[in-house]
Steps between C-alpha positions, in 0.01 A plus 500: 500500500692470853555809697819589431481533156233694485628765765804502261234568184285744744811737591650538161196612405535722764797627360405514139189731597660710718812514255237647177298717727850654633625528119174593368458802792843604413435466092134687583709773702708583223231546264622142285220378242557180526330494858116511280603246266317169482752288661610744780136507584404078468805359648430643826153349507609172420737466713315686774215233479735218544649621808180573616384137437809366628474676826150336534641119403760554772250615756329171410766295471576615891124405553499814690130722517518851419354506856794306667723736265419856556826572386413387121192694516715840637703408178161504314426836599864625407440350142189703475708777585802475309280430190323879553822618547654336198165628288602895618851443478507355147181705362616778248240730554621546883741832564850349561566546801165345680623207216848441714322567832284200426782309359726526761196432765413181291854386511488566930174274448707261330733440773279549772339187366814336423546556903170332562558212301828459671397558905096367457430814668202666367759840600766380327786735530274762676467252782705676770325853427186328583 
């Protein structure tokens, strides 16, 4: 697949994820049941795992190392942390409040990477605080 396309496929992924985890932490918020159904738990992971895999088919389809791209690996990190946010924000056990702490800091993860992906600066948007 060229590059284009597949930037096209990566970011609305981008936006479909970040679209249910936004409608799911606002569902989970108000105390819906459908947020622990079957679907409103898969879905996510599907799509989740193909924006993960086709973040890593554009990094090589740029040919570019995770070591000549510290930027994608800063992104990395941020996906490691918007996922542990996402697990307290959407977990029912957790009090309600730390629930939309950890949602809205997951969504601030979400565009700090979205910043990152759009500068290639490992900082992304924190870059002039730094």
């Amino acid at each position: 697949m060229d590059y284009l396309p597949l930037k096209h496929l990566h970011m609305t992924l981008v936006g479909l994820s970040v679209a249910g985890f936004t409608l799911r932490g606002l569902a989970s918020a108000a105390g819906a049941r459908w947020v622990r159904a079957r679907p409103a738990r898969t879905i996510p992971h599907v799509l989740d795992t193909l924006l993960l895999a086709s973040g890593l088919w554009l990094l090589f389809t740029i040919g570019t190392g995770l070591a000549a791209a510290p930027w994608f690996s800063a992104k990395m990190i941020g996906l490691v942390a918007y996922v542990l946010l996402g697990v307290v924000a959407l977990r029912p056990g957790t009090s309600r409040g730390l629930r939309v702490v950890a949602w809205i800091a997951a969504l601030a993860v979400v565009g700090w990477m979205w910043s990152v992906a759009r500068t290639k600066n490992p900082a992304g948007f924190l870059a002039p605080f730094l």
